[in-house]
ChimeraX commands (.cxc) that place a marker at each C-alpha (Angstrom):
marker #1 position -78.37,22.14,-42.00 radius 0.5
marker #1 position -75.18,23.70,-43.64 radius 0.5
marker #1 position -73.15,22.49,-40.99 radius 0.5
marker #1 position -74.85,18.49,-41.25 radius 0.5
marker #1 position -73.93,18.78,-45.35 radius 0.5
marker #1 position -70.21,20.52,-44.55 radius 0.5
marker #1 position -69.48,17.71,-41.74 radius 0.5
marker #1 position -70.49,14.98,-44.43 radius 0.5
marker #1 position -68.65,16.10,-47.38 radius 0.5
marker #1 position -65.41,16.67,-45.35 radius 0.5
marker #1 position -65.80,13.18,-44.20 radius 0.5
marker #1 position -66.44,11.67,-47.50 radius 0.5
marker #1 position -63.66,14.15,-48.97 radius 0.5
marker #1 position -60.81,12.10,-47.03 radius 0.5
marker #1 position -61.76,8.83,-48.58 radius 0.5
marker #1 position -64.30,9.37,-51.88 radius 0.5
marker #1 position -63.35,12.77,-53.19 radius 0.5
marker #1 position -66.71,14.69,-55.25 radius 0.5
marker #1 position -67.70,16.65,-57.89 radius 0.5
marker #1 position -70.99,17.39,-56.60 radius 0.5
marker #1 position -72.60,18.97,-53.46 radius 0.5
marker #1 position -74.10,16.06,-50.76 radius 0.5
marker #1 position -78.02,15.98,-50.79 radius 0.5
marker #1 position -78.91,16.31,-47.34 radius 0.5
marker #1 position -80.50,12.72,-47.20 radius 0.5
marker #1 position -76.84,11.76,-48.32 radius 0.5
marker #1 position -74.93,13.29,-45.38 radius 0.5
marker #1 position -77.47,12.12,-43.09 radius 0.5
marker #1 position -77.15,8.38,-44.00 radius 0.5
marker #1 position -73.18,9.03,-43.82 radius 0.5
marker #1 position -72.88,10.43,-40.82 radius 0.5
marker #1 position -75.02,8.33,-38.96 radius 0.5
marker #1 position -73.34,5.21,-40.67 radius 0.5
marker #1 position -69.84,6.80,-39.50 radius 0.5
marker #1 position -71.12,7.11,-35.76 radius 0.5
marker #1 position -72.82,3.98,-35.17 radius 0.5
marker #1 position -69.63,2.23,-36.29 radius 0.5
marker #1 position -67.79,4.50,-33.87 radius 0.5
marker #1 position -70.71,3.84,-31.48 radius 0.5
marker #1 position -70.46,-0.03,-31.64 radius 0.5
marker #1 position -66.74,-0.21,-31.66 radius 0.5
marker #1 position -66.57,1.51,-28.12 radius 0.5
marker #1 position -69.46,-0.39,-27.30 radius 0.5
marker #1 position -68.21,-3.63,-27.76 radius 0.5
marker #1 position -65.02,-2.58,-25.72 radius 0.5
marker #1 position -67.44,-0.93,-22.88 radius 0.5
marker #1 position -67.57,-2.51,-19.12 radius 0.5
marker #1 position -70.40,-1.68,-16.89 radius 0.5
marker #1 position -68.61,-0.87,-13.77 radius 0.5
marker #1 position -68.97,-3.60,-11.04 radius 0.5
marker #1 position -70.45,-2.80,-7.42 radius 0.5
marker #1 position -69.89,-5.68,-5.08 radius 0.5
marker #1 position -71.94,-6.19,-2.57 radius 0.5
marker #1 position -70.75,-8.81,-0.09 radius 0.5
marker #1 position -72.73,-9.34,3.43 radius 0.5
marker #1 position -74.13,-12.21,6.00 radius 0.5
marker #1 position -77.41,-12.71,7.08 radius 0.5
marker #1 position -78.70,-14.41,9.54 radius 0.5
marker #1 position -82.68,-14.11,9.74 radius 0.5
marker #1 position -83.01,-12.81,6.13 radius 0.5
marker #1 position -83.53,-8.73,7.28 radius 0.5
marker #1 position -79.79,-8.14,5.91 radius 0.5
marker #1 position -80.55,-10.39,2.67 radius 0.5
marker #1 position -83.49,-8.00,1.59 radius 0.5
marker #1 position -81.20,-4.82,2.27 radius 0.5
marker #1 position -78.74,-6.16,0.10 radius 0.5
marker #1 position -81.48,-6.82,-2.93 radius 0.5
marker #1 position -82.60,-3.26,-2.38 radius 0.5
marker #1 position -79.03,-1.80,-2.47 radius 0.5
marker #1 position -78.44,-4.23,-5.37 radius 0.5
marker #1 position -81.64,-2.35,-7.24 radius 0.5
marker #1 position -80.15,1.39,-6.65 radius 0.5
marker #1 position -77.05,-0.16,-8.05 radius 0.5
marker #1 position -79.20,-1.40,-10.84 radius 0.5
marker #1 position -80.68,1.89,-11.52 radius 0.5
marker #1 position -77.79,3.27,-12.80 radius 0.5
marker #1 position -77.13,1.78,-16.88 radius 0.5
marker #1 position -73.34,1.86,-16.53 radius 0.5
marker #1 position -73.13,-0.54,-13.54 radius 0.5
marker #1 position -74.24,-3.79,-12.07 radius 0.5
marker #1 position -74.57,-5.45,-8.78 radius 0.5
marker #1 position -73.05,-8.31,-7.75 radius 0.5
marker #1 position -74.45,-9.89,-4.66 radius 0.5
marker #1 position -72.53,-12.05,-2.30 radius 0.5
marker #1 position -73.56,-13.50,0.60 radius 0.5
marker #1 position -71.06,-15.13,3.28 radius 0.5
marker #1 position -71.52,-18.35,5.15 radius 0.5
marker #1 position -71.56,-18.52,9.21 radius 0.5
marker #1 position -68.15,-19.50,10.88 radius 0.5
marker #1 position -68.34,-22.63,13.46 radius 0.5
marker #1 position -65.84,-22.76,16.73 radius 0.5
marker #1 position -65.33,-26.06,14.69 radius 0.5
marker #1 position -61.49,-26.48,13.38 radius 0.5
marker #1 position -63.15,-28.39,10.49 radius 0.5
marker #1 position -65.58,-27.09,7.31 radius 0.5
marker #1 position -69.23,-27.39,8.65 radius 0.5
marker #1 position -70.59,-25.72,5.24 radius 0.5
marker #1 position -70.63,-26.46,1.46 radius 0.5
marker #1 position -68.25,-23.81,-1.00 radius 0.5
marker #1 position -71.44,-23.50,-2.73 radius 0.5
marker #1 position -74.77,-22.95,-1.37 radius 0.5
marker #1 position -77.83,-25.25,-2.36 radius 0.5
marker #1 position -79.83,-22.03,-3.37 radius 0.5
marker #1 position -79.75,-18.43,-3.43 radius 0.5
marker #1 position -76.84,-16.21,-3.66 radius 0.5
marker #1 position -73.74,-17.34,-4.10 radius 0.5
marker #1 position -70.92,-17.20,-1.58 radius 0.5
marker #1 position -68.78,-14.69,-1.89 radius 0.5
marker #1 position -64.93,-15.03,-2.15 radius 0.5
marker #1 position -62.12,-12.25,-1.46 radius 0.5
marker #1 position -60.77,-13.12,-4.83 radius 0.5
marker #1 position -64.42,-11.25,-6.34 radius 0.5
marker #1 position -62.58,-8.44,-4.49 radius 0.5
marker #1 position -59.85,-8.34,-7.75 radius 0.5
marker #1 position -62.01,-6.98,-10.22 radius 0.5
marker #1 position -64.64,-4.79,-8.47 radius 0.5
marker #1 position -65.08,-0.72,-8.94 radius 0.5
marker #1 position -67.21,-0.20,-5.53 radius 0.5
marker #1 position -67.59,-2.28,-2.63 radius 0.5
marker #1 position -70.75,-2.35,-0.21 radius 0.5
marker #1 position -70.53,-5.09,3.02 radius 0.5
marker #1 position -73.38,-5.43,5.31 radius 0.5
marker #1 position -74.11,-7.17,8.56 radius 0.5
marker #1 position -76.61,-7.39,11.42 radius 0.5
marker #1 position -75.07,-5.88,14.42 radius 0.5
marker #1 position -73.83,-8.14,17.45 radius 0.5
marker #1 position -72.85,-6.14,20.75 radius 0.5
marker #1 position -72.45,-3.13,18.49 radius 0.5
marker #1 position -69.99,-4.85,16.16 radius 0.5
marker #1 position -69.93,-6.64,12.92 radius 0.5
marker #1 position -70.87,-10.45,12.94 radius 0.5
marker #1 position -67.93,-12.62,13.00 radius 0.5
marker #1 position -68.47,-14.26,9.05 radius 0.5
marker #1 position -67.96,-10.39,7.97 radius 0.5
marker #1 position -64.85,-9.89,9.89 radius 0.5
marker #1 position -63.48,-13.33,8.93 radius 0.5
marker #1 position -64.05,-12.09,5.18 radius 0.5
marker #1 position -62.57,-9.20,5.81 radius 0.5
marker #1 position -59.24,-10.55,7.65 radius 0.5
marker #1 position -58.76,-12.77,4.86 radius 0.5
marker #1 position -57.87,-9.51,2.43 radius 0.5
marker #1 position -54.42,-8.29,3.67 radius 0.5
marker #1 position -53.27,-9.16,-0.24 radius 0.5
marker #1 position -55.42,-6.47,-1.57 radius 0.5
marker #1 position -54.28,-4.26,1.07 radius 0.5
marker #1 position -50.09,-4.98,0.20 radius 0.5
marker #1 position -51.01,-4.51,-3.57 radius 0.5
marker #1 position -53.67,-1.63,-3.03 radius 0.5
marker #1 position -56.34,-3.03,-5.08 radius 0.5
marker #1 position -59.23,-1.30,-3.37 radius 0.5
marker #1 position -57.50,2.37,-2.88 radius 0.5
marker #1 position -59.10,5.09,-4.27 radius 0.5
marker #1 position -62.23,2.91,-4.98 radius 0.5
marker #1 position -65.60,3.86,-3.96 radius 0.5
marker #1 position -67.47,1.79,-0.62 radius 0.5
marker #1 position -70.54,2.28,2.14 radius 0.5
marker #1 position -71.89,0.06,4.55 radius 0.5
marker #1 position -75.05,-0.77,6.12 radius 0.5
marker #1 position -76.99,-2.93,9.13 radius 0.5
marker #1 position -80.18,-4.62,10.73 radius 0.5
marker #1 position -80.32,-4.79,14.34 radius 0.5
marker #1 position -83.07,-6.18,16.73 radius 0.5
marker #1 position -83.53,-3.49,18.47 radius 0.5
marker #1 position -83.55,0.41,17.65 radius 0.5
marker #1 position -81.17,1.14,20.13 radius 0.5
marker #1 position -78.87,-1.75,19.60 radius 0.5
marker #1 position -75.81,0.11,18.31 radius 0.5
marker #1 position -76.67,0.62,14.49 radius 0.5
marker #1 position -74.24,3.76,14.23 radius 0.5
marker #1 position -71.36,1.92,15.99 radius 0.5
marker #1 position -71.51,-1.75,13.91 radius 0.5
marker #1 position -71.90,0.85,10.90 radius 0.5
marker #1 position -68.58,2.73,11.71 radius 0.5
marker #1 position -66.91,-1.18,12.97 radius 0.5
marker #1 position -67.59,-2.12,9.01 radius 0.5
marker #1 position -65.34,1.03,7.84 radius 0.5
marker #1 position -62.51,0.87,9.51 radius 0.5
marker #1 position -61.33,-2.24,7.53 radius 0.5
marker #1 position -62.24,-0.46,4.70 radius 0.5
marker #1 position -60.51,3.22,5.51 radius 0.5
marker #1 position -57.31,0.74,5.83 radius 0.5
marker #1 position -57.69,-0.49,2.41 radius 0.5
marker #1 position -57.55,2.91,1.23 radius 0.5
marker #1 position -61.15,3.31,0.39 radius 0.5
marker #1 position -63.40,6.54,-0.37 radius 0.5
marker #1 position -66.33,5.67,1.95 radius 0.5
marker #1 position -69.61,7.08,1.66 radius 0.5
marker #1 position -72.90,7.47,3.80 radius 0.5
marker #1 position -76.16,9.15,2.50 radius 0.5
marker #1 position -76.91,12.73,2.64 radius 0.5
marker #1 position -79.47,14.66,4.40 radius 0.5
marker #1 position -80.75,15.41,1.08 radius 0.5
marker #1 position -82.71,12.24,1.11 radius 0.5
marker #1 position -85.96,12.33,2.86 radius 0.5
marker #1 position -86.21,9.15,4.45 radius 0.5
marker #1 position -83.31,10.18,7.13 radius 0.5
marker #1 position -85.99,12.97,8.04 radius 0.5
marker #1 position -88.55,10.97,8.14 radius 0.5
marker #1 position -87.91,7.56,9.58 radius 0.5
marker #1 position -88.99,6.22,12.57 radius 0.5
marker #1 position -87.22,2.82,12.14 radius 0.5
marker #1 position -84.01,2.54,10.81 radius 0.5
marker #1 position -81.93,5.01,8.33 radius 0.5
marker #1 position -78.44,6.79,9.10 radius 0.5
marker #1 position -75.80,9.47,7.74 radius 0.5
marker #1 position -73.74,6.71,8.03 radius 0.5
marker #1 position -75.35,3.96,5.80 radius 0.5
marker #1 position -78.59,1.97,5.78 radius 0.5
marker #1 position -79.80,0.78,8.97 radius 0.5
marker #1 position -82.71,-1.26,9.66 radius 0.5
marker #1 position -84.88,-1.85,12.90 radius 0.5
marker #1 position -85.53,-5.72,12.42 radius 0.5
marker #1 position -87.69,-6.47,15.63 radius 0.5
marker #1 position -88.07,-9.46,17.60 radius 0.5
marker #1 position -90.22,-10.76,15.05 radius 0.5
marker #1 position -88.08,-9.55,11.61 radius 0.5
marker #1 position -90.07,-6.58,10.45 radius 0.5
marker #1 position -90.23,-6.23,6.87 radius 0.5
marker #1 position -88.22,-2.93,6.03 radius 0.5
marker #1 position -90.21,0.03,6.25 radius 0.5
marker #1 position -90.41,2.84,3.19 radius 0.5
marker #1 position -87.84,4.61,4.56 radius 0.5
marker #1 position -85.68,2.38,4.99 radius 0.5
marker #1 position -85.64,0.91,1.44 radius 0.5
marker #1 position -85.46,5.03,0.24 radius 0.5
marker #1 position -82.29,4.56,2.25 radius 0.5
marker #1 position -80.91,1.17,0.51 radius 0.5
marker #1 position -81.89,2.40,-2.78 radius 0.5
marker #1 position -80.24,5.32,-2.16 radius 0.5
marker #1 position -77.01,4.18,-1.00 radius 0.5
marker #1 position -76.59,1.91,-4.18 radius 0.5
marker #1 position -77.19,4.78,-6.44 radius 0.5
marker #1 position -74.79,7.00,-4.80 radius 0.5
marker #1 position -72.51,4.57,-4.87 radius 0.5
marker #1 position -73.03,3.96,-8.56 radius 0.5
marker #1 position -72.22,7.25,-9.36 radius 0.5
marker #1 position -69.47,7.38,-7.48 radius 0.5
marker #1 position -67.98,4.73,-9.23 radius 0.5
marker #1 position -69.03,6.33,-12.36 radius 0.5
marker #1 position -67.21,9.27,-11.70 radius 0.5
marker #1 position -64.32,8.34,-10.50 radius 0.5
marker #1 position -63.72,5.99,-13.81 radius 0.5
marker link #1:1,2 radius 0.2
marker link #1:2,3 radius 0.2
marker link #1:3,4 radius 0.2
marker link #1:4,5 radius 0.2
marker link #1:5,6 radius 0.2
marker link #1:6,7 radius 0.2
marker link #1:7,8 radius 0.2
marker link #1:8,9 radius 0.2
marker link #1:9,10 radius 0.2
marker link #1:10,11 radius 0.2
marker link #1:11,12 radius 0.2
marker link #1:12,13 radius 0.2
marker link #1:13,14 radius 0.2
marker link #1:14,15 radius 0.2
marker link #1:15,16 radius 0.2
marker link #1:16,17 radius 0.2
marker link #1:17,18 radius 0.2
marker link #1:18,19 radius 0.2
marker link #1:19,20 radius 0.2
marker link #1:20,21 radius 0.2
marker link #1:21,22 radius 0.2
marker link #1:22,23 radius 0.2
marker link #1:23,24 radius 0.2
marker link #1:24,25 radius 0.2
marker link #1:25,26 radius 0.2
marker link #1:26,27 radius 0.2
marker link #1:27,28 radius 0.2
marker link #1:28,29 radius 0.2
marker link #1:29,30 radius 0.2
marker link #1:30,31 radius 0.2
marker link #1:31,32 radius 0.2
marker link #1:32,33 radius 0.2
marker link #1:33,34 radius 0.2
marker link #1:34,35 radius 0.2
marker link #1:35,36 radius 0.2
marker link #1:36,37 radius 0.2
marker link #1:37,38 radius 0.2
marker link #1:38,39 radius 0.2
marker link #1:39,40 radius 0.2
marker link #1:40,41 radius 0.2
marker link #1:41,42 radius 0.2
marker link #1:42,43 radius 0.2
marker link #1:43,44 radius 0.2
marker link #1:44,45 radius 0.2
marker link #1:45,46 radius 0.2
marker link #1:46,47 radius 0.2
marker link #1:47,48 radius 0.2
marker link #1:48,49 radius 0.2
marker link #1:49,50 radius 0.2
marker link #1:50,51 radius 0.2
marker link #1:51,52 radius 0.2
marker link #1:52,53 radius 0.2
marker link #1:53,54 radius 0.2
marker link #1:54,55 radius 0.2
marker link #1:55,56 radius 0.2
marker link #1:56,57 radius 0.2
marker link #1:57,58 radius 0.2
marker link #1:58,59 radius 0.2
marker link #1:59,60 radius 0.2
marker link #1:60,61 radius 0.2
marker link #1:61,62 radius 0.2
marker link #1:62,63 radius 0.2
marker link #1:63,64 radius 0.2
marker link #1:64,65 radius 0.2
marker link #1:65,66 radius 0.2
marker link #1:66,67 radius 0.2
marker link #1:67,68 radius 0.2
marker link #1:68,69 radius 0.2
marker link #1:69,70 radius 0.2
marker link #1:70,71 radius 0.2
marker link #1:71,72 radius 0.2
marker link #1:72,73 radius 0.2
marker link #1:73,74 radius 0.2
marker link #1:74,75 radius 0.2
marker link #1:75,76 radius 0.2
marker link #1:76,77 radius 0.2
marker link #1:77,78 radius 0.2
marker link #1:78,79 radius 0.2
marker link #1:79,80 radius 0.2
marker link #1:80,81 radius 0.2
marker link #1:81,82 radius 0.2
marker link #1:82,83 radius 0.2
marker link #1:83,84 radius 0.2
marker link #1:84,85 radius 0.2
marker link #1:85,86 radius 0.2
marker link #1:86,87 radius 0.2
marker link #1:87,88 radius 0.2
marker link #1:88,89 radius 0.2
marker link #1:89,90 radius 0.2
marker link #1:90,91 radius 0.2
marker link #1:91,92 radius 0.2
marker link #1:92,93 radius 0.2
marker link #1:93,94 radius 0.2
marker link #1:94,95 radius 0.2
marker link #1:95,96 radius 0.2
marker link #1:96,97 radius 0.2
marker link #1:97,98 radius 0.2
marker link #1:98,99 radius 0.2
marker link #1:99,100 radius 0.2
marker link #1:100,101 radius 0.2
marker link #1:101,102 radius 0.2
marker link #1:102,103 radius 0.2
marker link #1:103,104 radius 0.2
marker link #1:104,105 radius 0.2
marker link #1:105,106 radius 0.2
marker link #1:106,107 radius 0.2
marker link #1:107,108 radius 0.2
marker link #1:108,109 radius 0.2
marker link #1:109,110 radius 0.2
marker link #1:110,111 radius 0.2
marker link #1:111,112 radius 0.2
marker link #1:112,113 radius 0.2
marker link #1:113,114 radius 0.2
marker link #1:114,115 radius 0.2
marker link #1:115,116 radius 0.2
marker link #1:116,117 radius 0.2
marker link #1:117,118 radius 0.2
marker link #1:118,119 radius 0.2
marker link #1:119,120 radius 0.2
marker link #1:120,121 radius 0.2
marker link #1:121,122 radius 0.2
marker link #1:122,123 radius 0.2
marker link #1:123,124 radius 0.2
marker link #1:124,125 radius 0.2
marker link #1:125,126 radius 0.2
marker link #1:126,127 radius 0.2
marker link #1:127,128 radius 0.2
marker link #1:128,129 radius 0.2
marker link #1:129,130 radius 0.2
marker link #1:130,131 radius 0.2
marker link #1:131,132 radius 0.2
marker link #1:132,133 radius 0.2
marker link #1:133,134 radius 0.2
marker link #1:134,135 radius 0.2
marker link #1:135,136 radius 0.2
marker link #1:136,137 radius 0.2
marker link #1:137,138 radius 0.2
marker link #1:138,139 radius 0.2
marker link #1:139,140 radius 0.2
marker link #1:140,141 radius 0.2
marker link #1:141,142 radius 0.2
marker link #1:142,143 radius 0.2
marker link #1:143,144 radius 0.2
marker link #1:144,145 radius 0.2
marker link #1:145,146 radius 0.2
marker link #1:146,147 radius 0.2
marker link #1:147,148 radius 0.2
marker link #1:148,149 radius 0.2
marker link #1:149,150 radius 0.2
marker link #1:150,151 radius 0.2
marker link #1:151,152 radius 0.2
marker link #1:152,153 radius 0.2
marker link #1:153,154 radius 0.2
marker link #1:154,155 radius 0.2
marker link #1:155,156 radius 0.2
marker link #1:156,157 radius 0.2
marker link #1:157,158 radius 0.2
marker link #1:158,159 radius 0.2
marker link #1:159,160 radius 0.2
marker link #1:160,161 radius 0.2
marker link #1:161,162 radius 0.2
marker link #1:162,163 radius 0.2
marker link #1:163,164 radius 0.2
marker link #1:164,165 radius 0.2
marker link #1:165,166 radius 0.2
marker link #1:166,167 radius 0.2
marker link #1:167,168 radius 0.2
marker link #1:168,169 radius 0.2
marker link #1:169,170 radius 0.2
marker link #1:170,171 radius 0.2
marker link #1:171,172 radius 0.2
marker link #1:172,173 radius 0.2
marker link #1:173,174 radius 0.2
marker link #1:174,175 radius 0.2
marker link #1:175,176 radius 0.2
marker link #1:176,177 radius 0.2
marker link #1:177,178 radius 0.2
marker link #1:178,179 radius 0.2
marker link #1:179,180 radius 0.2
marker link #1:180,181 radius 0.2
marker link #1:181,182 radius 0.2
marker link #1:182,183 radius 0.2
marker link #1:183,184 radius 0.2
marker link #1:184,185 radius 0.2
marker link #1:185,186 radius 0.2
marker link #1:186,187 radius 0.2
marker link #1:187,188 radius 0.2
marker link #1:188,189 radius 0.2
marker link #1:189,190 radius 0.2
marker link #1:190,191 radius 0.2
marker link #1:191,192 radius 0.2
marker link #1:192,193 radius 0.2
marker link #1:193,194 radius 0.2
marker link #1:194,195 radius 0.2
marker link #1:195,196 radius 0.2
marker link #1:196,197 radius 0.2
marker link #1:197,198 radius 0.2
marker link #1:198,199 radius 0.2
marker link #1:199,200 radius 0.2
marker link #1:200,201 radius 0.2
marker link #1:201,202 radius 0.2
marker link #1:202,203 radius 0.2
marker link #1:203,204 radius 0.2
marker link #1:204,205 radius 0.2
marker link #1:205,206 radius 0.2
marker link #1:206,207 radius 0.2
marker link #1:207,208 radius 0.2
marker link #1:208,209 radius 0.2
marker link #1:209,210 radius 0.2
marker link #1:210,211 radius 0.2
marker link #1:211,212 radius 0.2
marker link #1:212,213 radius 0.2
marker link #1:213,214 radius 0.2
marker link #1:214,215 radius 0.2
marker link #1:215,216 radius 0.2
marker link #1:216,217 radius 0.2
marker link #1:217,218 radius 0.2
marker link #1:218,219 radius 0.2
marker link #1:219,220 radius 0.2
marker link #1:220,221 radius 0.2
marker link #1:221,222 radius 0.2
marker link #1:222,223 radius 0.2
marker link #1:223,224 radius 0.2
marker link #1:224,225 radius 0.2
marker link #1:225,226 radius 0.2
marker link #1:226,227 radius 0.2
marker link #1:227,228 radius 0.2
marker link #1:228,229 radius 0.2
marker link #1:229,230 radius 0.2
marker link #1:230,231 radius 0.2
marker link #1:231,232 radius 0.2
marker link #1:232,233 radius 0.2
marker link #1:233,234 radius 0.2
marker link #1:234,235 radius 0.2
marker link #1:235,236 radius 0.2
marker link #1:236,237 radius 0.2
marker link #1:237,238 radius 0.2
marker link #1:238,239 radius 0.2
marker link #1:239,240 radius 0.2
marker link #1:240,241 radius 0.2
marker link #1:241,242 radius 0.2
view
C-alpha cells in the first residue's frame, strides 16, 4: 500500500503540489483516473490485426472450412477475420458473373490484399492442384510482389477433396508456392494438436484438409480441431510478429 500512496503523490506532485499525505482512497481514484485515460487514448488508436481469408468453393465443403478458420481467427481478441470468397472463371472472353454476389460472402479483391496482417487461401483440390479461380486470384498480385506488401507477413493454407487419396498434401503445397514468392512466413499445424493423431478423414502438417465424399460430408471433429486451429495459430502469429 506504501508504494499505491508514493506512486499517487508523485503523480499529483508534478501538476498539484501538497501539503498533506494522500488518503489511500485518494491515490486510488487518481491512479486509476490517470490509467484509464492512458488506457482509452491507446485504445482509440488500437487496430485489431486483420487475417484474410480468401478461397473458392464449389459444393460448399471449402465455404464451411473457411467459417471455421474464420472462428479460430475470432478466438483471438486482437484480430478479426475477413472472409472472401472468389467467383468461378468461364473459358468465356466476356464477364459471366456479377462484382458482387446476390448473398453470402463477398468477393474478394487483390486490392483487400493492401491492408491485411495474415493471409489464409483455400481451395478444393483438382488433379492435385489448386482450382483455377484461386490461381487466377493469385496471378493477378505481381504488384504486391514488386512492392513487397505481403513479406514477412504471416499465411497457411488448406483443402477439401472428394476423395481421401485425391492429392490433399500436394494442392496444399501448390497453394504455397505463390505465397513463399511473395515473401511469406507460412505455417501448417503442429503435431501438438490431437486431431492430426486422431483423424480418420482429413487433417495435415501442412494445413486443414478435408475428406468431402461423393456426397459432401459434413466435416468431421477433427477436422474442424484442425480449422480452428490453423486460424488461431495464425492469429498469434500475426500477433507476434506486430
Amino acid at each position: 500500500m506504501p508504494s499505491l500512496v508514493y506512486m499517487a503523490a508523485n503523480y499529483c506532485s508534478r501538476y498539484e503540489p501538497r501539503d498533506r499525505i494522500l488518503t489511500i482512497e485518494e491515490a486510488l481514484l487518481i491512479i486509476i483516473s490517470h490509467y484509464s485515460q492512458v488506457y482509452l487514448s491507446k485504445l482509440r488508436n488500437y487496430k485489431l490485426q486483420k487475417i484474410l481469408i480468401v478461397y473458392y468453393s464449389r459444393h460448399g465443403s471449402t465455404a464451411s472450412m473457411a467459417q471455421q478458420i474464420g472462428l479460430g481467427v475470432d478466438s483471438d481478441p486482437a484480430c478479426e477475420s475477413v472472409i472472401r470468397c472468389l467467383p468461378g472463371v468461364s473459358a468465356n472472353t466476356e464477364q459471366t458473373q456479377a462484382l458482387v454476389p446476390d448473398a453470402g460472402v463477398p468477393f474478394a479483391d487483390t486490392r483487400d490484399l493492401e491492408d491485411c496482417n495474415a493471409l489464409i487461401i483455400g481451395s478444393p483440390g483438382y488433379f492435385g492442384n489448386m482450382a483455377a479461380p484461386l490461381k487466377y486470384f493469385l496471378d493477378q498480385t505481381s504488384q504486391y510482389w514488386l512492392s513487397g506488401a505481403l513479406i514477412g507477413k504471416p499465411a497457411g493454407v488448406f483443402t477439401s477433396t472428394s476423395s481421401l487419396h485425391g492429392g490433399q498434401e500436394s494442392v496444399l503445397l501448390s497453394m504455397m508456392l505463390p505465397l513463399l514468392h511473395h515473401g511469406m512466413l507460412i505455417t501448417g499445424i503442429p503435431y501438438s494438436e490431437s486431431a492430426l493423431n486422431q483423424t480418420t478423414t482429413g487433417a495435415t502438417p501442412y494445413g486443414p484438409s478435408h475428406l468431402a465424399g461423393q456426397q459432401g460430408n459434413p466435416l468431421s471433429k477433427e477436422e474442424i480441431s484442425a480449422c480452428q486451429s490453423l486460424g488461431k495459430r495464425i492469429a498469434l502469429l500475426s500477433n507476434q510478429l506486430g
